[in-house]
C-alpha positions as CSV (number, residue, x, y, z in Angstrom):
1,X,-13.8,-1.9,-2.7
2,X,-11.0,-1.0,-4.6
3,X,-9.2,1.5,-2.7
4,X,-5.1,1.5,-2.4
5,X,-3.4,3.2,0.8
6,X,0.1,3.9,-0.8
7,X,2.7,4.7,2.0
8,X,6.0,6.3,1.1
9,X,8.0,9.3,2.5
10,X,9.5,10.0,-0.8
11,X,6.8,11.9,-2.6
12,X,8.4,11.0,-6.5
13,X,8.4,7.2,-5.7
14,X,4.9,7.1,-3.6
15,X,3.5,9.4,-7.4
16,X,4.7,6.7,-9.6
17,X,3.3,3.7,-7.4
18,X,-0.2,6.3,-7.6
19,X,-0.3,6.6,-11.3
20,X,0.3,3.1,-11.9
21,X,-2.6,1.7,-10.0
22,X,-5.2,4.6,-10.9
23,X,-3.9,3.4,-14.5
24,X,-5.9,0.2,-13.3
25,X,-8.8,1.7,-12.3
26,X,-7.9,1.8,-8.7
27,X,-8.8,4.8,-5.6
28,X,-5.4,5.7,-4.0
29,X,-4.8,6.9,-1.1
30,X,-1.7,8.3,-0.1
31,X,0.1,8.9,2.9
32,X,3.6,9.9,4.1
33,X,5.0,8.5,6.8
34,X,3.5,5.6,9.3
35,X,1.4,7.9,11.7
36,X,-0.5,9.2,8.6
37,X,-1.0,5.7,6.9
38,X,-2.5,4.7,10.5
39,X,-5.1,7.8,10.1
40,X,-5.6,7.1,7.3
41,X,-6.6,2.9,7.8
42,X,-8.8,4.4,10.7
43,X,-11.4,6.3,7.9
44,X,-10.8,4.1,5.0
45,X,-12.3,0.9,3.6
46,X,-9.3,-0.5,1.8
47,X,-8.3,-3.6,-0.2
48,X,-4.7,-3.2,0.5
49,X,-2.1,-1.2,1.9
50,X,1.5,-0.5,0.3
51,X,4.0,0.1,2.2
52,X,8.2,0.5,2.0
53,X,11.0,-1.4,2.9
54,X,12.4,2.0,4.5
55,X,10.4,4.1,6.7
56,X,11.5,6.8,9.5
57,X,10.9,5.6,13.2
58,X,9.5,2.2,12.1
59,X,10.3,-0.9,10.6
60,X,8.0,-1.8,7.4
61,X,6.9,-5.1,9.1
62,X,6.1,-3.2,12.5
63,X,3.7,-0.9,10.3
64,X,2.8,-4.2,8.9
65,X,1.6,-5.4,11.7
66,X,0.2,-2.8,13.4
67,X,-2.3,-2.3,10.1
68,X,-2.7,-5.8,10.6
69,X,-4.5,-5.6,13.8
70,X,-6.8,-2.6,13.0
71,X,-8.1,-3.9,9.9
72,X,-7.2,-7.4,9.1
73,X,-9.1,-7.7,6.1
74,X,-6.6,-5.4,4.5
75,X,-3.6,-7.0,2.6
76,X,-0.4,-5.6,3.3
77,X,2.4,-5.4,0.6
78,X,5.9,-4.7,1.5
79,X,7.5,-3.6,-1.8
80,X,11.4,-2.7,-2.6
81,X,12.7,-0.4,-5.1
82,X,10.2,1.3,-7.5
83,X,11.6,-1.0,-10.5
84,X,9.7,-3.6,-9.0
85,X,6.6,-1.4,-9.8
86,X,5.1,-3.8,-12.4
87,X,5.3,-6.9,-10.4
88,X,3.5,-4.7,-7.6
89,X,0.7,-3.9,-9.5
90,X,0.2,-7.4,-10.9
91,X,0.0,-8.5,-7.0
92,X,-2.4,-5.5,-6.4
93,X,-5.0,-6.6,-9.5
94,X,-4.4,-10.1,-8.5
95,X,-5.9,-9.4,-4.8
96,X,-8.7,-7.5,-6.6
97,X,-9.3,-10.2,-9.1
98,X,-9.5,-12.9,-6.4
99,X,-6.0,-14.7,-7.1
100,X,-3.8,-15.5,-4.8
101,X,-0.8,-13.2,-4.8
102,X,2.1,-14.6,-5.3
């Protein structure tokens, strides 16, 4: 199980974070706002979930959360600005490698 959901409303920023991790041999899954990422949890098997600092009619941590209690074995990684993109995917191969992300 190496499947991605990447959430982000902006469609150039949530393309880059795509690329980068099917560069790694990941599935990605994309979805644009909050109600679509929670469709999408629903009918997915996924190792982690990607989601913004900024979202429309939700905080990142309440979509956090509310991932958290449908599928708690997911990770959830809130990320910033996409010049932060390589530490991102480091965390993302580290939780598919097995090592702790830091």
């Amino acid at each position: 199980m190496s499947s991605v959901l990447v959430v982000n409303e902006i469609s150039s920023e949530r393309e880059e974070i795509v690329r980068a991790l099917q560069a790694e041999g990941f599935t990605v899954i994309e979805a644009s706002s909050a109600a679509e990422a929670v469709r999408e949890i629903w009918g997915g098997n996924f190792l982690v979930a990607i989601i913004p600092t900024l979202l429309t009619g939700t905080s990142s941590t309440s979509l956090q959360g509310e991932l958290r209690k449908m599928a708690p074995e997911i990770e959830t990684l809130i990320h910033g600005k996409n010049d932060e993109l390589g530490q991102l995917v480091r965390k993302v191969c580290a939780i598919r490698d097995g090592v702790a992300a830091a």
